[in-house]
DRENFIMAR-65983 format. One line per 4 residues: number of its first residue (from 1); their letters; for each residue x, y, z of C-alpha. Coordinates in steps of 0.2 Angstrom, whole numbers. Layout:
NUM	a	X,Y,Z; ...
END
This chain:
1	xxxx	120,75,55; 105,80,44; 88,74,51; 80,60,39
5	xxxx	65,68,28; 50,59,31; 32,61,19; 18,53,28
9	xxxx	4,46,18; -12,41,25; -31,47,22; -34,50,40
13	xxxx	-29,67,47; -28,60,65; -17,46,61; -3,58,52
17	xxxx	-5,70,65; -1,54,79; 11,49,68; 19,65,63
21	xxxx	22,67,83; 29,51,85; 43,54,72; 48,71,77
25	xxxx	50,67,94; 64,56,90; 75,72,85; 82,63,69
29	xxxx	66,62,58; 59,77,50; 42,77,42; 42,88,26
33	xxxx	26,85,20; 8,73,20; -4,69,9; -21,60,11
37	xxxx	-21,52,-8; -8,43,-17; -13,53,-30; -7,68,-20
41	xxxx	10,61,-15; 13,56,-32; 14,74,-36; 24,79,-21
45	xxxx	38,67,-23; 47,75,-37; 48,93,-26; 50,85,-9
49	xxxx	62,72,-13; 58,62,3; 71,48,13; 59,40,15
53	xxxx	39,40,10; 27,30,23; 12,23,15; -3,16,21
57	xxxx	-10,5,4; -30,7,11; -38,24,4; -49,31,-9
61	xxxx	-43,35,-28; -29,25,-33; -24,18,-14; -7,14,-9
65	xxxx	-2,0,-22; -3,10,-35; 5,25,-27; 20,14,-23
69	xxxx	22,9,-40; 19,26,-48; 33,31,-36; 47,19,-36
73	xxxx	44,18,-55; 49,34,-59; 61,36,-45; 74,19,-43
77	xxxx	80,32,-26; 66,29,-16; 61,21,-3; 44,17,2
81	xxxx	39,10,19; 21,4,21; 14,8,36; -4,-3,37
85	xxxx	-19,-13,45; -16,-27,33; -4,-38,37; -9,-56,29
89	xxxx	-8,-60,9; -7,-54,1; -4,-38,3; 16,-39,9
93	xxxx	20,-46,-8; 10,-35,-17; 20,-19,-10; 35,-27,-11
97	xxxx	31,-31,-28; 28,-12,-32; 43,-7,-24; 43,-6,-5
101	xxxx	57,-9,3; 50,-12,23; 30,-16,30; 25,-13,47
105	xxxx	7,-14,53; 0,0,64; -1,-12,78; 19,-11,80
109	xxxx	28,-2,94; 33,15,89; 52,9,93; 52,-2,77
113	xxxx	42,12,67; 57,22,71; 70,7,68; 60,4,51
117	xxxx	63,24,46; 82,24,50; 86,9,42; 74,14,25
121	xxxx	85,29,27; 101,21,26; 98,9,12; 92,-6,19
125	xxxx	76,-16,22; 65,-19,37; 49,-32,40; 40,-33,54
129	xxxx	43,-52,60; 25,-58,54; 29,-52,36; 46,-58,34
133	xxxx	39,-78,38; 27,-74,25; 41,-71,11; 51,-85,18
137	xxxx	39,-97,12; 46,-104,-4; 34,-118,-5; 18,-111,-3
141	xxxx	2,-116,-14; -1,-99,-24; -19,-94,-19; -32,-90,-33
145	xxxx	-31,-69,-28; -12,-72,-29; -14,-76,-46; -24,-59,-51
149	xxxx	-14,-48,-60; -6,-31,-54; -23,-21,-61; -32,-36,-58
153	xxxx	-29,-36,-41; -31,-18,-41; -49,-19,-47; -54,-30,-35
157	xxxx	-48,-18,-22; -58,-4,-28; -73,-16,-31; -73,-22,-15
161	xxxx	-72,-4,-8; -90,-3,-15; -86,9,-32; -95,4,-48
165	xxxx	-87,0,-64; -88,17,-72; -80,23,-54; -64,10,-56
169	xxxx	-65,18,-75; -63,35,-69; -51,31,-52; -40,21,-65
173	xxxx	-42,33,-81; -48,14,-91; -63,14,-102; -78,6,-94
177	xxxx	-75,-8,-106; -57,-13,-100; -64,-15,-82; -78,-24,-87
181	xxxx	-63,-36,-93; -52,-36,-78; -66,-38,-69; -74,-53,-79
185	xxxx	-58,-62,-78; -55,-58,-59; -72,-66,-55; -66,-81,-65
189	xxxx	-50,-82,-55; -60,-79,-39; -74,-90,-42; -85,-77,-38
193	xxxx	-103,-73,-47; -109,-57,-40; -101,-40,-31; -109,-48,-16
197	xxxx	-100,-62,-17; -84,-53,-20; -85,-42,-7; -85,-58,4
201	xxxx	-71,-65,-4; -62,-47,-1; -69,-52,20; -61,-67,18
205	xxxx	-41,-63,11; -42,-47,25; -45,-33,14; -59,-28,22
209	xx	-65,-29,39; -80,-39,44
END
């Protein structure tokens, strides 16, 4: 039986390496390849051609929302398992939204890392137990940052990271006149006034720790 192809994502050299470990030692997994930017695995995908890709979504440049869209968009095949700190919305939807097809937080045991791989692998879809109560809520009051657009909300990410307008421009390839639009109708949604203020908004929905 071939071993499963695995392409870790993640910015920080000592958690691919863990990770990287981890996987290999079940004796069915094979990591081909890493990259620290989505940007980076972007590229790499066509050549790789991966089973499965496991993305964190928290880094610089375009960070992992993005990348899972860039990737499942241009390739219906594959199969994208977020691998994250963030485990509150909105975040799970957002991946899913963009194409994921499993999300685990990096607290999980590494048994279910390694069920999560094999069942990406073989077509199907895995959720850690705290995300799937999340998807089952059919009633849920839609919360204002749930209501941001895709590149709204993906503004607001960057902002809240601490990069200006003409940063988010560059990062995102907009003009600095788009992003002053998302970003004035972001606030709006948010009720925010300032980057202060949105960068405690951010604090408050998880995306950034305190």
């Amino acid at each position: 039986m071939n071993p499963i192809r695995v392409m870790l994502v993640d910015d920080h050299d000592v958690v691919r390496a863990g990770f990287s470990r981890l996987l290999e030692s079940s004796g069915d997994i094979r990591v081909i390849g890493e990259a620290r930017l989505a940007e980076e695995a972007v590229q790499q995908y066509p050549q790789l051609q991966p089973d499965v890709v496991i993305m964190d979504m928290s880094m610089p440049g375009l960070g992992g929302l993005e990348g899972i869209k860039r990737i499942c968009s241009n390739h219906q095949d594959a199969r994208v398992l977020v691998l994250t700190v963030h485990e509150n919305e909105p975040f799970p939807q957002r991946a899913i939204a963009a194409g994921a097809k499993g999300y685990l937080t990096k607290r999980c045991a590494p048994e279910e890392l390694l069920e999560a791989v094999n069942k990406l692998a073989n077509g199907q879809e895995y959720y850690a137990t705290n995300v799937r109560s999340i998807l089952k809520k059919q009633s849920r009051e839609i919360s204002e940052g749930d209501a941001l657009t895709r590149r709204e909300f993906q503004i607001y990410e960057l902002m809240a990271r601490g990069l200006s307008v003409s940063e988010v421009a560059d990062t995102l390839h907009l003009s600095v006149k788009t992003v002053h639009t998302h970003r004035a109708n972001l606030m709006r949604k948010l009720d925010v006034r300032n980057n202060a203020e949105l960068v405690m908004r951010a604090v408050q929905d998880g995306m950034l720790e305190q």
